[in-house]
Structure formats: structure tokens, C-alpha cells
C-alpha positions in Angstrom: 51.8 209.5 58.7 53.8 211.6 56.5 52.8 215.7 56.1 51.3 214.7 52.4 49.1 211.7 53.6 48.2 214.3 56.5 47.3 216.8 54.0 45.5 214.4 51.5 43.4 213.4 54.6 42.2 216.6 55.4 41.2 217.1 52.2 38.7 214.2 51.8 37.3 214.8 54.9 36.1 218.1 53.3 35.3 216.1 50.3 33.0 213.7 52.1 31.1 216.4 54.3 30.3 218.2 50.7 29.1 214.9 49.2 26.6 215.2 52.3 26.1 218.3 51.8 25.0 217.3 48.2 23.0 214.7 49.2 20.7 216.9 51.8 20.7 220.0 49.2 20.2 217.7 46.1 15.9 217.6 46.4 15.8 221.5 46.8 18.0 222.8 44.0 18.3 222.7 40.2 21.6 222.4 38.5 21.8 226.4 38.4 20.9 227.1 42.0 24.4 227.6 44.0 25.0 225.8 47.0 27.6 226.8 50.1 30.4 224.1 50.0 33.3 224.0 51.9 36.4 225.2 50.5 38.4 221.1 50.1 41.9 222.7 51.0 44.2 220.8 53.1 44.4 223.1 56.4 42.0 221.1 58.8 41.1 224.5 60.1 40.0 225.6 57.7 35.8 226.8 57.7 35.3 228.8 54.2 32.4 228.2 52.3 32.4 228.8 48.4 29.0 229.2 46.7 28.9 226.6 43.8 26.2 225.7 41.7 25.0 222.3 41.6 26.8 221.8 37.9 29.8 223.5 38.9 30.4 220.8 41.9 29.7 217.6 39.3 31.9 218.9 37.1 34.6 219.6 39.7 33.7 216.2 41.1 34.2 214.2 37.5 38.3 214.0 38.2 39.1 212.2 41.6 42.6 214.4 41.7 40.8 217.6 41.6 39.7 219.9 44.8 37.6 223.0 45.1 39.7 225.5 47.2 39.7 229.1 48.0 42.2 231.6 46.0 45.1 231.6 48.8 44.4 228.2 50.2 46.0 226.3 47.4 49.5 224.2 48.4 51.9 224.6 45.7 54.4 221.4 46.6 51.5 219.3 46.2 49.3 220.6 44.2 48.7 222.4 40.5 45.9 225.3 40.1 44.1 223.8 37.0 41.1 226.1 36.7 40.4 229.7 38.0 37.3 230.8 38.9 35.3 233.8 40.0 35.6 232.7 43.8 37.4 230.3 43.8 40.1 227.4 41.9 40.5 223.9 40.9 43.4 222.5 42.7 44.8 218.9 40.9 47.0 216.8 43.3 50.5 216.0 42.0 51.5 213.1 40.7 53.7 212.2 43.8 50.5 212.6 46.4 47.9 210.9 44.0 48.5 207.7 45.7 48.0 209.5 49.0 45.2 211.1 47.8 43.2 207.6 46.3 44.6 205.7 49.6 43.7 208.4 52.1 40.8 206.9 54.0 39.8 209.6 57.4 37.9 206.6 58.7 40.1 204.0 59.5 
């Protein structure tokens, strides 16, 4: 496995524990309440929360290239800050690590 697969990996497995996060928040919340995710950056390390609101994350979640990350945690060679937010950014995956990205499966 090549560093970029490795990184791509590491961030869907962040990606998958915040869709279960989701999942167990979604029957509590409203679309304004803000939820703690965890920051989708590619360091497997990596334990930050950012506070999201429930709109904020299906909005983030509408483009499969994009990631939620921490200002700092952002990997420039493979990825492009798209948005800025107040706490944290919308990372989009490169063109070269897309494929990487869609065919990164942390199951198999």
C-alpha cells in the first residue's frame, strides 16, 4: 500500500465512525443542534473532535472528495482547502488520490 492509499484509508475510517456517530445522534438533534465529529484528517492518530451542526455535516457529506479536518491537519500534496470555517476546513482530495479515495475500503 502506497503512503496516499494509506492516507485515503485513514480517512474513511474517520468518515465511517462519523456516519455512526450520525446515525446514534440523528433522533436527539435538529438540523441546528451541533454534534462532536471527528476531525476526517489522514493522521490515524489523530482524536480531535470539531463541533458541527447536523446541516453543516450533510452539506460537507454531499461531495464524496470532501473531508472535515482541523485547521493544521490538512495535507497539502494531496489535498486542496476548499472551504474555511470558524473551527475548522473542507479539505477536497486531489485529482491524483480520488481513485484512492473512492477505492479505499478499511474493511477488506
Amino acid at each position: 500500500m502506497n503512503r496516499e492509499e494509506r492516507l485515503a484509508q485513514n480517512e474513511i475510517v474517520f468518515r465511517d465512525v462519523n456516519e455512526r456517530i450520525k446515525e446514534l445522534e440523528s433522533g436527539s438533534w435538529d438540523e441546528r443542534s451541533e454534534i462532536g465529529f471527528m476531525c476526517e484528517c489522514a493522521d490515524a492518530t489523530c482524536m480531535a473532535v470539531i463541533n458541527l451542526r447536523t446541516d453543516e455535516y450533510e452539506a460537507l457529506r454531499k461531495n464524496p472528495r470532501q473531508f472535515g479536518v482541523l485547521p493544521g491537519h490538512q495535507i497539502e500534496d494531496i489535498e486542496s482547502v476548499v472551504e474555511s470555517h470558524p473551527g475548522y476546513l473542507i479539505v477536497e482530495k486531489n485529482l491524483e488520490t480520488v481513485e484512492q479515495v473512492e477505492d479505499a475500503d478499511p474493511r477488506e
